[in-house]
C-alpha positions as CSV (number, residue, x, y, z in Angstrom):
1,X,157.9,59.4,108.8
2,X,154.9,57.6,110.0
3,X,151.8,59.0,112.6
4,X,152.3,56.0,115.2
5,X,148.9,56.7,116.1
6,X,147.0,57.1,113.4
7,X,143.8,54.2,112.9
8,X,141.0,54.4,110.7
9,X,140.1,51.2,111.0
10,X,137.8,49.4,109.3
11,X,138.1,51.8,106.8
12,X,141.7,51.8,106.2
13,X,144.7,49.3,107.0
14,X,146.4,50.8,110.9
15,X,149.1,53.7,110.2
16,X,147.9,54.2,106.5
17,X,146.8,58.0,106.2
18,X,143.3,58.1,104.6
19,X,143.1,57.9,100.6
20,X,146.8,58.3,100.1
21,X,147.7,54.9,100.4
22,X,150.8,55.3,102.3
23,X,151.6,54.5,105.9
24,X,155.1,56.2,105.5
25,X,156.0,59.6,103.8
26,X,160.0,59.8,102.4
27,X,162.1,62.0,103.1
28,X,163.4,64.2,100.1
29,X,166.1,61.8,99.0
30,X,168.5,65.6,97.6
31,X,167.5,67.5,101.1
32,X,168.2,64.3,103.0
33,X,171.5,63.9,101.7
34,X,172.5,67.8,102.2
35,X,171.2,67.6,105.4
36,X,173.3,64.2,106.7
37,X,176.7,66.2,105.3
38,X,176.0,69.2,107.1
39,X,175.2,67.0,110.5
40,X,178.7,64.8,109.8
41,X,180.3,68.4,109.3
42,X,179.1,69.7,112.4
43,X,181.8,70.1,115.3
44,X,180.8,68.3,118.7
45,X,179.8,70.6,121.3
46,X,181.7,70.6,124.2
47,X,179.4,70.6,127.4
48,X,179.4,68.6,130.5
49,X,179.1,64.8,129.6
50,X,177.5,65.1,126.4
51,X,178.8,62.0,124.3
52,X,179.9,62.4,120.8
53,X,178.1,62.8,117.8
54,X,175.8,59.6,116.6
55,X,174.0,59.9,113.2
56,X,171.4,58.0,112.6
57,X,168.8,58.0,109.3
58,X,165.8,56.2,109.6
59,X,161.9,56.2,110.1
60,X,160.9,58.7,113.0
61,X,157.3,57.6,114.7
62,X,155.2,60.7,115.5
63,X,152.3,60.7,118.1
64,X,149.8,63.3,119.4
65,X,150.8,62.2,122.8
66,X,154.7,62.6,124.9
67,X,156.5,59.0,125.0
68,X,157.9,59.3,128.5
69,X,157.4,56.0,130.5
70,X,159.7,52.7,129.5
71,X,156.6,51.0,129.6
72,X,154.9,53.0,127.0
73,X,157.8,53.1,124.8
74,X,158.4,48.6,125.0
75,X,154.3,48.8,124.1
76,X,154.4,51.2,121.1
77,X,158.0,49.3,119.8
78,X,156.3,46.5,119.6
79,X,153.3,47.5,117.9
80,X,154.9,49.0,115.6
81,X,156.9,45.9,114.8
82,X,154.1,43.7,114.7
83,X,152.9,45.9,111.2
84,X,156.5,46.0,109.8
85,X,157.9,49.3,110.9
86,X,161.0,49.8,113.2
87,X,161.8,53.5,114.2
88,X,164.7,55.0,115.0
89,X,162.9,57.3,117.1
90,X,159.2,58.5,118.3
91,X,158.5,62.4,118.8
92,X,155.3,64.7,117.8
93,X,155.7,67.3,115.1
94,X,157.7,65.7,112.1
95,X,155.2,63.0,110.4
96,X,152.2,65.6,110.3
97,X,154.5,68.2,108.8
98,X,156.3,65.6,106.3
99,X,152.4,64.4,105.6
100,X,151.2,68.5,104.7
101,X,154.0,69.0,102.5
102,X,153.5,65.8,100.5
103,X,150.2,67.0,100.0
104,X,151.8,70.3,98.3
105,X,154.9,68.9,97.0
106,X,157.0,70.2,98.7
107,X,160.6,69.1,99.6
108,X,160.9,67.9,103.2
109,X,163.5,66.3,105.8
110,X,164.2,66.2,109.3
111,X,166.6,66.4,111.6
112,X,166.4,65.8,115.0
113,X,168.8,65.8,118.2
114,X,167.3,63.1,121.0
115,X,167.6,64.2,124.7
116,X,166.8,61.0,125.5
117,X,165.4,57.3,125.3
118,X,162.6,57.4,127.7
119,X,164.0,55.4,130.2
120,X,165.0,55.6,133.5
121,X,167.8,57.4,131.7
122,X,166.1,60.4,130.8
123,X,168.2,63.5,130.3
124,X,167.4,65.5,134.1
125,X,167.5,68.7,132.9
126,X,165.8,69.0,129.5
127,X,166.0,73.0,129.6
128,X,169.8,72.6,129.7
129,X,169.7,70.2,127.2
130,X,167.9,72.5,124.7
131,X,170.2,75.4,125.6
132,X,173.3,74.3,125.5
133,X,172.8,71.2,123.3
134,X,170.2,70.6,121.1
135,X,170.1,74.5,120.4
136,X,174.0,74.4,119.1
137,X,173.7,71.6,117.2
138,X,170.9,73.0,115.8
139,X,173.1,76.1,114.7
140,X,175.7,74.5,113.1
141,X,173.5,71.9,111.5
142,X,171.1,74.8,109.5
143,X,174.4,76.9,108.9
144,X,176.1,74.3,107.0
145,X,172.9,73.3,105.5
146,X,171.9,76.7,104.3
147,X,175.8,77.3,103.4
148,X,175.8,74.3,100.6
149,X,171.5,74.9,99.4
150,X,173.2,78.6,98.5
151,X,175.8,77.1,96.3
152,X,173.9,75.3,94.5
């Protein structure tokens, strides 16, 4: 996870959060791994022209701002690039909350469903998409998830 806008320069090299050294915080390599068998494990969702299930696992960009216009996302890519980070994905919440529970050791991971690439694209209705999408996913996801943490 890495705050895409996050600069303290001079002070401190672009991304790197201040007197921790890192530009990236990991992912909890045990609740990373439950959490990409309970997303393989989850059933597709039938609805409309949703396509089938993609899983990715990668770096996710966070930002204080909403990515929305494809020039604004070709811009950010590239910056991003140009320091040696490619992610998967940009979004707000999960880099500040992976950064906070670094700080207290605690175990974190992500999962996210993307409505869409910021492009002229764009999912239309995004309140359907959270419904009847992103919400049942969701389910099924922190079922399975919270099914196999139990047994162990």
């Amino acid at each position: 996870f890495l705050q895409h806008d996050m600069d303290c320069s001079p002070l401190f090299p672009r991304y790197e959060i201040p007197l921790s050294g890192q530009c990236q915080m990991a992912a909890d390599p045990a609740l990373t791994s439950a959490l990409m068998q309970s997303c393989r494990s989850a059933p597709l969702v039938h609805v409309g022209h949703v396509a089938p299930v993609v899983i990715h696992q990668g770096l996710i960009a966070s930002g204080d701002r909403f990515v929305s216009r494809v020039g604004e996302v070709a811009e950010l890519m590239a910056t991003l690039a140009e320091h040696g980070h490619q992610p998967l994905a940009v979004e707000m919440e999960c880099a500040a909350v992976a950064q906070v529970c670094h700080d207290y050791g605690v175990p974190f991971a992500a999962v996210r469903t993307i409505s869409d690439r910021a492009d002229a694209q764009a999912h239309g209705d995004f309140q359907y998409f959270v419904t009847q999408v992103a919400s049942q996913y969701s389910h099924h996801i922190l079922m399975g998830l919270l099914s196999s943490l139990s047994k162990k």
